[in-house]
Every structure is written in structure tokens, then in C-alpha cells.
N, C-alpha and C positions, 0 to 999 in steps of 0.2 A: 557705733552701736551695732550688733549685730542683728543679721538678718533673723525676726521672729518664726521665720518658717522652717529655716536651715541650721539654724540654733544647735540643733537635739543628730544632728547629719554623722557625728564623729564622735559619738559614744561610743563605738566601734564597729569597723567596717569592713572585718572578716565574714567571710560568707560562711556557709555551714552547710553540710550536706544534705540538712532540710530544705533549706531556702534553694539548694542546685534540684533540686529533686521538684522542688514547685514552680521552677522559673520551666521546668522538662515541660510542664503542660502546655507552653505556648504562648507567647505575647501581641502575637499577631491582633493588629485592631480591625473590630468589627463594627461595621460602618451603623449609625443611627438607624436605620430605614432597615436592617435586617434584625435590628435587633425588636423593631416596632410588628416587622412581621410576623416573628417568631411570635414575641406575646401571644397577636391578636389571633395568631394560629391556634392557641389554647382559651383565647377568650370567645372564640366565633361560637362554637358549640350550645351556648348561654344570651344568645344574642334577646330571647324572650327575656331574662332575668333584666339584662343591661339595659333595654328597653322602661321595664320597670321602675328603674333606680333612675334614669335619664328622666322620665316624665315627672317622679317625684323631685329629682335636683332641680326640673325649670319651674316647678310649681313654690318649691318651699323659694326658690331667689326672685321671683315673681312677688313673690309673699311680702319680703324682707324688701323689697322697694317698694311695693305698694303701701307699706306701713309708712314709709315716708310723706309719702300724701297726706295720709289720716292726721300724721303729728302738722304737717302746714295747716289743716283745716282747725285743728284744736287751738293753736294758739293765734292766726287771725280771728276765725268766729266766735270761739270759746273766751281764751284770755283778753287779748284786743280787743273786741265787739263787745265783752261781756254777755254772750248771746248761752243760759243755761242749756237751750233745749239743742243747740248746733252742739255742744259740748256733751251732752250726754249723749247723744247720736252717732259723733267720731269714737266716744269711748266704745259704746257697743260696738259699733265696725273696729276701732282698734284688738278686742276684746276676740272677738269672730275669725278674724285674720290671723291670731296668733294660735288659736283651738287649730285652727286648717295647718296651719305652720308646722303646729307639732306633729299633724299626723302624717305630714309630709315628711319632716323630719325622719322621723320613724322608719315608715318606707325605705327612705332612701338611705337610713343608715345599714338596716336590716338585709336589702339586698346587694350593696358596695360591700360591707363585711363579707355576705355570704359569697359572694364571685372572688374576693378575693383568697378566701381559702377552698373554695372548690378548684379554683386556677391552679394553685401554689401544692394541691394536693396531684392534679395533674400531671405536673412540670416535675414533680419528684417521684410519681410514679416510672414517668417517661426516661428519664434520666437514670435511674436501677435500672429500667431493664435493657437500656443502653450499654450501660456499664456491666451486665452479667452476660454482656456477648459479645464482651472487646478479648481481644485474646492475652496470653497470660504476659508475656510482655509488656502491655501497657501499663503492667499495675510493678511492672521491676521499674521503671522510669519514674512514676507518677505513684507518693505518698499514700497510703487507706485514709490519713487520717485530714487530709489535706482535699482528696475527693468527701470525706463524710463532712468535709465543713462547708464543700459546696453545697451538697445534697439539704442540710440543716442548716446553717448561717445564709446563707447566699437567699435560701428559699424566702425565709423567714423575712427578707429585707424584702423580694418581690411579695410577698403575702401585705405587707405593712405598707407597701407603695399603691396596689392594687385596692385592695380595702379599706384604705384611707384617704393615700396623698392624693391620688387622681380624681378622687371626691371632690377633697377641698379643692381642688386647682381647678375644675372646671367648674363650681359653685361661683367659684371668687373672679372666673374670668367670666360669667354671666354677670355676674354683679358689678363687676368692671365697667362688661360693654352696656347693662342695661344704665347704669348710675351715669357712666359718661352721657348716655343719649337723654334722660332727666334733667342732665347739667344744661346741654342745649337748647331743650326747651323751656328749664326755667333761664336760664340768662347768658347765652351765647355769649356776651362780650367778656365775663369772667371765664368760661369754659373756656377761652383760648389761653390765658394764662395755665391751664392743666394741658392744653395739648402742648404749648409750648417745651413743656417738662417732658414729653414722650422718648424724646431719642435721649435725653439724660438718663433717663430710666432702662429703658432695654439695652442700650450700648454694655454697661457694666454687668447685667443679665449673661449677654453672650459670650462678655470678655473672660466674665471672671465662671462663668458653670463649665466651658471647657476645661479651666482645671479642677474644678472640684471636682470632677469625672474620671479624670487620669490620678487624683490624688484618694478618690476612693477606691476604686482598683487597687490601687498600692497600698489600702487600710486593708481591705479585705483580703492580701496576698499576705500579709502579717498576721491579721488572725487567723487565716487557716497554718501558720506556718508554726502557733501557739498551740492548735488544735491539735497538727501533726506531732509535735514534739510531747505532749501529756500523755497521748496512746499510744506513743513508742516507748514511755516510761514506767506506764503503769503495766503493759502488757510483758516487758522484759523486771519487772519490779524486785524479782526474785534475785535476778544477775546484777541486779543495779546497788543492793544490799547488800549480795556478796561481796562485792568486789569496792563496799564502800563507798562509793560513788557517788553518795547523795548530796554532796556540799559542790562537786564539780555540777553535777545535771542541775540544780537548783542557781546554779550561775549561770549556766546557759540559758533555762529556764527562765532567769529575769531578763535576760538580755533581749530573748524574743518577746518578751512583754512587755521590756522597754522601747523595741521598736517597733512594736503594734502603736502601743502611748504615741511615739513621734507621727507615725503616719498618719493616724488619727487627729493626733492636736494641729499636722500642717492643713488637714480636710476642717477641722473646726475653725483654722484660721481663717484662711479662706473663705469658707463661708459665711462668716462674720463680719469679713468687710465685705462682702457681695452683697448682704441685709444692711449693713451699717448705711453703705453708700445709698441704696435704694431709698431706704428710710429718711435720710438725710436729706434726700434731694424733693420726695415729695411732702413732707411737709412744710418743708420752705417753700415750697410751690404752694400748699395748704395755706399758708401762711399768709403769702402775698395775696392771695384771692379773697381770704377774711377781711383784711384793712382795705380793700379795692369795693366790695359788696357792701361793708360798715359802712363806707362815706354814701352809696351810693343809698344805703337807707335815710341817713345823717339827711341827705339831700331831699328827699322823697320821691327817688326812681324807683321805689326799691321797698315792697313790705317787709314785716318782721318774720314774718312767716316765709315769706319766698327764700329770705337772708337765709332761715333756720334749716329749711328742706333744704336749701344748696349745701350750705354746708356740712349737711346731714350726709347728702346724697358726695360731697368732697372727701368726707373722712372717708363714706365707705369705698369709693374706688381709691383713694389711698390705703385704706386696710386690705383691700382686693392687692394690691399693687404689692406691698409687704408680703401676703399670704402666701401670692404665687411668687415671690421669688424664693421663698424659704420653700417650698413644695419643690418649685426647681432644682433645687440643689439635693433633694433627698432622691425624685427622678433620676439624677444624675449621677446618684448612688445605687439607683437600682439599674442603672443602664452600668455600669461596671459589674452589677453581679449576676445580668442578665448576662454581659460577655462572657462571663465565666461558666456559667450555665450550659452557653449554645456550644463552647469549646468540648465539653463532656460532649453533648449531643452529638456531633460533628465528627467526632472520635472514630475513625475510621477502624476493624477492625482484621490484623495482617490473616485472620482468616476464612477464605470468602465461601461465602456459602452458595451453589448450585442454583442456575435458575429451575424453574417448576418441581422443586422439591426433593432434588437427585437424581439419580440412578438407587433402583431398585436392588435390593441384597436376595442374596436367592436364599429361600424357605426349605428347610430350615438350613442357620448358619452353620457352614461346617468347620471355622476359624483357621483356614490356611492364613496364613503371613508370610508376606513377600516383602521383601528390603530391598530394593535396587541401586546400587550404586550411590548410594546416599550421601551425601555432603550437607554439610551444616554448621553454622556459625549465631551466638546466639545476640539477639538485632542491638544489645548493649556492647557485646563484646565482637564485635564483625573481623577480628584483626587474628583471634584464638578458632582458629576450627574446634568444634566439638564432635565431627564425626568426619569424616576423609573418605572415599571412594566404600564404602559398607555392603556388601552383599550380605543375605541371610536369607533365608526360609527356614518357616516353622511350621512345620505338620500338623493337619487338624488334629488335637487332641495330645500333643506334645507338651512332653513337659520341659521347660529350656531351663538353664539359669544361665546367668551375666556375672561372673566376675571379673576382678579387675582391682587395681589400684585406685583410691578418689581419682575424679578429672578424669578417668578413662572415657566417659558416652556413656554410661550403663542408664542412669534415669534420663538422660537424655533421651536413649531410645523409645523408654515407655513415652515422655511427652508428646516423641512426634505419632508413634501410634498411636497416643489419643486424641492425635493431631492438634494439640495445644499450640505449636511450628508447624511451618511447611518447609519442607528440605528447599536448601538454594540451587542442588539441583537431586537428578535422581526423582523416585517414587516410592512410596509404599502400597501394596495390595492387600486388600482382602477377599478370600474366596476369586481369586482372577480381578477383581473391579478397582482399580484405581481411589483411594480414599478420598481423594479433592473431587471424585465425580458424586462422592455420597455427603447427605445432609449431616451434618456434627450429631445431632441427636441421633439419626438413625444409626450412626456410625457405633456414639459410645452407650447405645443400647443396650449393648450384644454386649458389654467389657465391666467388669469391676476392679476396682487399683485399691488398695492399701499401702499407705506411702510408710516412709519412716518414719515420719511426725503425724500420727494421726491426725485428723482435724472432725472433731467432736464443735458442735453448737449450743448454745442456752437453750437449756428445756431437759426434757427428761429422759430416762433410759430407752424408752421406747421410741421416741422421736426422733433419738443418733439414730437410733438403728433401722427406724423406718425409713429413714431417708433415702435408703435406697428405691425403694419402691414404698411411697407413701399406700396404696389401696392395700397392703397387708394386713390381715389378720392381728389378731395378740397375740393366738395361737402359733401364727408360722413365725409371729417376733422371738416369743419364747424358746421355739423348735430349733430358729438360728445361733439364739443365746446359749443354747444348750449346745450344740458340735463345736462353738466356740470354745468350749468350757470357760464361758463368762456369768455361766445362772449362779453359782453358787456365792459367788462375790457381789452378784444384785442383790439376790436375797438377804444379803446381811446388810443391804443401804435399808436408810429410814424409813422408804417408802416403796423399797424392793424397785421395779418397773414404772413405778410413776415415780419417782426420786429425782430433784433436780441434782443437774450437776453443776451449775453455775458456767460461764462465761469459758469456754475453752475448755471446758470439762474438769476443770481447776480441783475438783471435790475430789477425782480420781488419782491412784498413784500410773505412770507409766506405762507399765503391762497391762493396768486395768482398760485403761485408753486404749492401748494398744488390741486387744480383744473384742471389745466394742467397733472395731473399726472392722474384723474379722468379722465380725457376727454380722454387720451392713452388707460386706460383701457376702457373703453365704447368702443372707436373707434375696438378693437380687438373683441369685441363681443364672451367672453370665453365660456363655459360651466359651469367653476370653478371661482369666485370670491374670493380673496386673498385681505383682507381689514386690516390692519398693523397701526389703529389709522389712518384711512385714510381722519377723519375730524378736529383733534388736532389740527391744526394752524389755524382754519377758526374763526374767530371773529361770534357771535351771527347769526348776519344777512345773512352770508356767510351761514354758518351751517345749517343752515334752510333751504336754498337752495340746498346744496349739497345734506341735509339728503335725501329730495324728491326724485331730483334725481338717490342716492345712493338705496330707496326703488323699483325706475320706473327699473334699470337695472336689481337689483336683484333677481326681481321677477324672475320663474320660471329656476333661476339657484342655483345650490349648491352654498351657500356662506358663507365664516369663516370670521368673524367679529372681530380681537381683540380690544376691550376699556375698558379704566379706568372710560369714566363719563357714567355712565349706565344709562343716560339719553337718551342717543341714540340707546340704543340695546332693551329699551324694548319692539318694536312689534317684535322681532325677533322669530324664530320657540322654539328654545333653547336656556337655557344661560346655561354653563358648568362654576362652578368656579375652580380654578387648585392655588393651592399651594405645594410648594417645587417638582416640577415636576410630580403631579401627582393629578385626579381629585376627588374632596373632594364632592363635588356634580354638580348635572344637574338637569332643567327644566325650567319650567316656571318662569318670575318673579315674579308672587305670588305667584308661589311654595315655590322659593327659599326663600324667606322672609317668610313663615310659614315655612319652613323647616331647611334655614341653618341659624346659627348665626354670622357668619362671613357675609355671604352675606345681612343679614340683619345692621350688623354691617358699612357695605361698602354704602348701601344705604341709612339709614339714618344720615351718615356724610355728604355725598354729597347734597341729598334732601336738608336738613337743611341749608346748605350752600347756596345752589340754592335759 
């Protein structure tokens, strides 16, 4: 017969480069006691709340045994005795007890719920802003959609452990220890057949929640790897219906579904016999302490009512004993998604930031750049230099461009100016000051970049564009929109300036994005211009447009220009050509065409083309 847990192991057991890209975060185990601290680090803050909820949990399980007295007293005095007036007395105190109960109840649901999601809202603030100051690196290793499932999934399981299960767990271990210490004072000689049961019960607790701990882990690294795989689908959806693709992704697609399914069904396993056994064991212990209490009534050691309260007071530390071992097991699921959590947290990031808040930039910036000797590889590819021995300086107020072949370093170089990398050796300067002695914000202060691929966000026209400098006007939005020559294509959206663009800007064509990205940068008014093919998607007429623009901003600021049609860089101060990470020459463009044969080579394909 085959093994019920490993059954499902050889559906198939190729990896995929999602599942390489999630195992990148790290498997290192992180020990119980750090994972308890971390919690309580976000829980200490609310210690009045937890208070609260703590004094309501001992009062309502106080409650909930105390009612077991009232039922002994009802059916000696009341049924047994026949006694009317002891019988209507128990009912009112049964009656009173259960009023207190519920507002105990209350309490204690009211504020366990609310620490659990004031926690959980915490722990996921903590962990963005963690993650928006890890350097760009960590996110080429490590999935978006694989950190969003941390950020969402993971959270959601500690919100559900904190607001709930720790609830029940430590209700049902008061009702445990209070019920067991009831058992002793009503009849010591049965309570040793429950203690006798103790190590039967806890042994398979310890045995079997170790792996349900390591198998939830391995659930929850499957659905984020489910997670990962939908937003790489939906987000390329366009390329995935070109090229056909949907009956191939939709097979991988199940595949990772089907091994979220296994990992999950080997964590239900599991946990199933870890309840089945516990359950098994104490009622048979239940069991034998009935028929042992029965005779001892049978005999008359032993009233009806003592019989009833025992066993009253047996079932509830058996349901106590049940409760927390299935709360167990869900703990043990949130102690996996708490590891996954602290691993973000912990996230070291390769760019270190200056103690007491840098070195100072001298007022105002006058945007020299200085490149020394620069070397760089990037931390995926360590084996490929992307830049080799690099000298350059760029005069305040210069305007460069970078071309070159792909792969030459050209956007490499903006990165490490915006210090996204640290060179592995060499420096970069600004104004004389070394960049790793200044704060990242203060650095990319002074700097505005428009990449190749715009990167537009959900929300409206005003919001991409504020984003440079959120405390803008609508006036200076407009003013930006306008040098862009992007007002005229607002104006004709639904809502002009407040017009959503949906999710990546998805509502716009290309150039449109592309201009919006231009008008961000205008609206910050840098010192530094960071130009990344920032005219590439614009159609003829567009480009024409932009270029003016692109020349009205840059005047009298430093500005680094990468492009491939050197149609557009030739009033620029400098053209620097750069192959295999290093630069082959610089000048003028009639320099370089009397000088270099490559860049002569580069201009009359394109010319001639043109």
C-alpha cells in the first residue's frame, strides 16, 4: 500500500524557475524562541489591551467550571432530594453565571479579535517598509508575487492565530488545569486514571507538531509559488495570447496547484492523526474512569451528582486536551509563516546607509560626477563584469549621452549613480563627496531618471505625475504636463487630470506612458537628469515634441542621456561610446565620426536607414 503522505510526491518533479526563485529567499530554520520574540515584539505595545482580554479569558473559564458545581448541586438537591426551593436557587445561580459568561465572552472575543488584527496590520506595515529599502537586487533573486503572498497569505494566517487560536489555546489550557484540579478534589482515586493518560497524550503532540510545522512551511512555499505564477501571467497577459500560450501556462498553472493540493493534503494528514491519536487516547481514558466511578456509585462511595460533575469536569479536560492539540497544529502553521515573515524582516540590504544621517551636500548642488575606476558585476551574475576599470567625469551642468551596443554598462551606470549597486571596487562622487558617505534620499534628491519602461501606478493622472514631488500644486502638475506635451492627450481622457489609468497605466498607449514619465520628472525640477531611452516609444511627431522639451529642461542641468538612435543626442555636450563595460571613446559627434570607427560604423547604419 502506499505511503498516504508521499502518494501525490511524483506527479512531477521538475523544478521551475518559480519554485528556483522562491527556494532564493532562504530555508535557514529559525529557532521557536526567536520566532516567539519577534511576535511579542509587536504584541508588547498593547500589553493594556492583552490585559483586558487575559482577565476576561480567566473569568469566562472560571465561569464555565463554576457552572459545573451549580449542575452537582441541581441534581443531588434538586432531582435526588426532590428539594423544589435548592432547585430553583441552583437554576438562578445557573442562570446569573451564564449572563456573567456572556459578557465575559464578549470581552474577551472583542479584544483577542482586535490585537489580532492591530498585530497583523503592524507586522505588514513593518515588513513594506523593510522591503522598500532592500536594494534592487534582492527583488532580481526573490519573486513580487511570492514576497506579496508573504505580505497577504502569511499575514492573514498570523492575524487568524493571534485573534483566535491563542484564544482558544490558553481558555482550554485554564480549563484543563482548572477541571483537572476539580477532578482531585472531587475524587483523587479516578483523576489518576486521567493523569495516567498524560504522557500518552503530549508524546504524539511533540512528535507529530514538529512536522506539521516543516509541512506547513512547505504548504505555504507552494502557495506563494501559485501566487507568484498568476501575477507573472496576468501582468505579461498580452504576450501570453500572443504567442498562444494559454494551454502551456494553464498546465503549469495546474501543476503548481497541484502541488500546493499535495503539500497541504501531506499538512492535513498529519494533522489528522496528531487529533485522531490524542482523541483516541483520551477518551479511552474517559472511558475507563466512567465504568470505575459507575461501580463506585453502584457501591455507594460515590453520589450521583459527584459521578455527574466528574465526568462533567472529564469530558471538559478531554475537550480542553482535543482543543489544544488542533490549535497546536494551526500555531505550528503560523510558526512557519512567522519564519517566513522574519526572513523579509531580516533582509539585509547590499546598500548601507551612513551612520548619523551622512555627509552633508554642499548648497546649492552644483552636480559634478566623478566615476573612478569603477568595476562591477551584478550580485546574480558575479562571473560577467558589467563595468571594468571606468573613469569619467561629468561637469556641473553637462549634458552627456551613453551609447553603445545592449550589454555595453550604459543603464548600468545610471544604477550605480543612483546608487541602486555599490561598485566592487572604485567610487563614484558627487560635488567632490563620495556617494556611500551620503544618505540614499539625500543623494536621489537632487536626481530625476526616466527609464525605458516607464513605470506609471493605479490612480490618476495627477498622482503619476505627483509622485515626484507629492506637496505639488495642480497648477505646477498642469505646467509639467504642459513642457511635456502631454496636456493635450489628458484632456481628451474621460476625466482629463483625475482619469484613472488602471494598474501599470494599462489605459495609455506607449508614448503616452512614456510622456507622463517626462512630465514626473520636469515636475521635480532635479539638479541631475537621468535619461534611460526616455524618447524610445514616442512615434515621430511625439519625439519632436518631447525632444524640445527634453532640450528646454536640460538646459543648464547635468544630464546623462542613454540612446541607441543618435539621432537625438547630437546637440548634446558629449557622446561617450562604451563597449563591454568600458569607454572606447568620447566627444563630439564630429569627433567621434572622424575619430572612432565603431561610432562611425553606428551612424551610418542608422543615417542611411533614416
Amino acid at each position: 500500500m502506499s505511503d498516504p503522505i508521499n502518494s501525490e510526491q511524483n506527479l512531477n518533479t521538475s523544478v521551475t524557475p518559480i519554485e528556483d526563485a522562491v527556494a532564493e529567499t532562504g530555508r535557514n530554520r529559525i529557532s521557536n524562541r526567536k520566532i516567539l520574540k519577534t511576535t511579542w515584539q509587536y504584541m508588547r505595545p498593547y500589553t493594556s489591551r492583552i490585559a483586558l482580554a487575559s482577565v476576561a479569558l480567566i473569568l469566562t473559564a472560571g465561569l464555565s467550571l463554576g457552572l459545573v458545581q451549580i449542575i452537582r448541586v441541581i441534581v443531588d438537591s434538586g432531582f435526588v432530594a426532590g428539594s423544589n426551593t435548592s432547585l430553583n436557587g441552583a437554576l438562578i445561580g445557573f442562570v446569573a453565571v451564564a449572563i456573567f459568561q456572556a459578557i465575559g465572552t464578549f470581552a474577551r472575543f472583542y479584544w483577542v479579535s482586535w490585537l489580532g488584527e492591530r498585530v497583523t496590520a503592524d507586522i505588514r506595515k513593518s515588513v513594506f517598509a523593510r522591503l522598500l529599502r532592500l536594494h534592487p537586487g534582492f527583488f532580481e533573486a526573490n519573486l513580487s508575487g511570492e514576497i506579496s503572498s508573504r505580505i497577504t497569505t502569511d499575514t492573514t494566517l498570523i492575524q487568524t492565530v493571534i485573534g483566535s487560536s491563542v484564544s482558544i489555546a490558553l481558555r482550554n489550557l485554564l480549563m484543563l488545569l482548572g477541571g483537572t484540579g476539580f477532578l482531585f478534589i472531587t475524587n483523587p482515586r479516578l483523576t489518576s486514571i486521567v493523569l495516567l493518560c498524560i504522557p500518552l497524550v503530549v508524546g504524539p503532540i511533540i512528535f507529530f507538531g514538529k512536522r506539521v510545522r516543516r509541512l506547513s512551511r512547505d504548504s505555504q512555499d507552494e502557495i506563494a509559488n501559485v501566487g507568484a505564477y498568476v501575477g507573472e501571467a496576468i501582468q505579461q497577459i498580452k504576450t501570453v495570447q500572443a504567442f498562444n500560450h494559454q494551454r502551456h501556462d494553464k498546465k503549469q498553472f495546474n501543476r503548481h496547484v497541484e502541488a500546493a493540493f499535495a503539500a497541504s493534503r501531506r499538512r492535513i494528514y498529519m494533522r489528522s492523526v496528531l487529533i485522531t491519536v490524542v482523541m483516541t487516547t483520551v477518551f479511552s481514558a474517559l472511558a475507563a474512569m466512567i465504568w470505575v466511578g459507575g461501580q463506585d456509585v453502584i457501591d455507594g462511595r460515590m453520589s450521583a451528582g459527584e459521578l455527574t460533575a466528574f465526568v462533567t469536569y472529564a469530558v471538559i479536560v478531554a475537550a480542553a486536551v482535543g482543543a489544544i492539540s488542533q490549535v497546536l497544529s494551526e500555531l505550528q502553521r503560523a510558526a512557519g509563516a512567522m519564519e517566513r515573515l522574519i526572513e523579509l524582516l531580516e533582509s539585509e540590504s547590499a546598500i548601507t546607509e551612513p551612520e548619523s544621517g551622512g555627509a552633508p551636500l554642499p548648497e546649492p548642488v552644483r552636480g559634478e560626477i566623478n566615476l573612478k575606476n569603477l568595476h562591477f558585476c551584478y550580485p546574480t551574475r558575479p562571473e560577467s563584469p558589467a563595468l571594468e576599470g571606468l573613469n569619467l567625469i561629468i561637469r556641473p551642468g553637462e549634458s552627456l549621452a551613453l551609447v553603445g551596443s545592449s550589454g555595453a554598462g550604459k543603464s548600468t551606470l545610471i544604477d550605480l549613480i543612483l546608487r541602486f549597486y555599490d561598485p566592487q571596487k572604485g567610487c563614484i562622487t558627487l560635488d567632490n563627496i563620495d556617494i556611500k558617505t551620503l544618505h540614499p534620499e539625500a543623494l536621489r534628491r537632487h536626481m530625476a531618471v526616466v527609464s525605458q519602461q516607464p513605470a506609471l501606478f493605479t490612480g490618476t493622472v495627477l498622482d503619476n505625475i505627483r509622485y515626484s514631488r507629492p506637496e505639488a500644486s495642480d497648477e505646477e502638475v498642469r505646467l509639467a504636463a504642459k513642457n511635456a506635451y502631454s496636456e493635450e492627450f489628458i484632456s481628451q481622457l474621460p476625466n482629463g487630470f483625475h482619469s484613472h489609468l488602471g494598474e501599470g497605466g494599462v489605459r495609455l498607449s506607449g508614448g503616452q506612458r512614456q510622456r507622463l514619465a517626462i512630465a514626473r520628472a520636469i515636475l521635480k525640477d532635479p539638479r541631475i537628469l537621468l535619461l534611460d531611452e526616455a524618447t524610445s516609444a514616442l512615434d515621430a511627431e511625439s519625439e519632436q515634441k518631447v525632444q524640445l522639451a527634453l532640450d528646454h529642461v536640460m538646459r543648464g542641468r547635468t544630464s546623462i542621456v542613454i540612446a541607441h538612435r543618435l539621432a537625438t543626442i547630437k546637440n548634446v555636450n558629449r557622446i561617450v561610446l562604451m563597449q563591454r563595460g568600458q569607454i572606447i571613446a568620447e566627444g563630439s559627434h564630429e569627433d567621434l565620426m572622424l575619430n572612432s570607427s565603431l561610432y562611425e560604423k553606428l551612424a551610418k547604419l542608422q543615417f542611411n536607414q533614416d
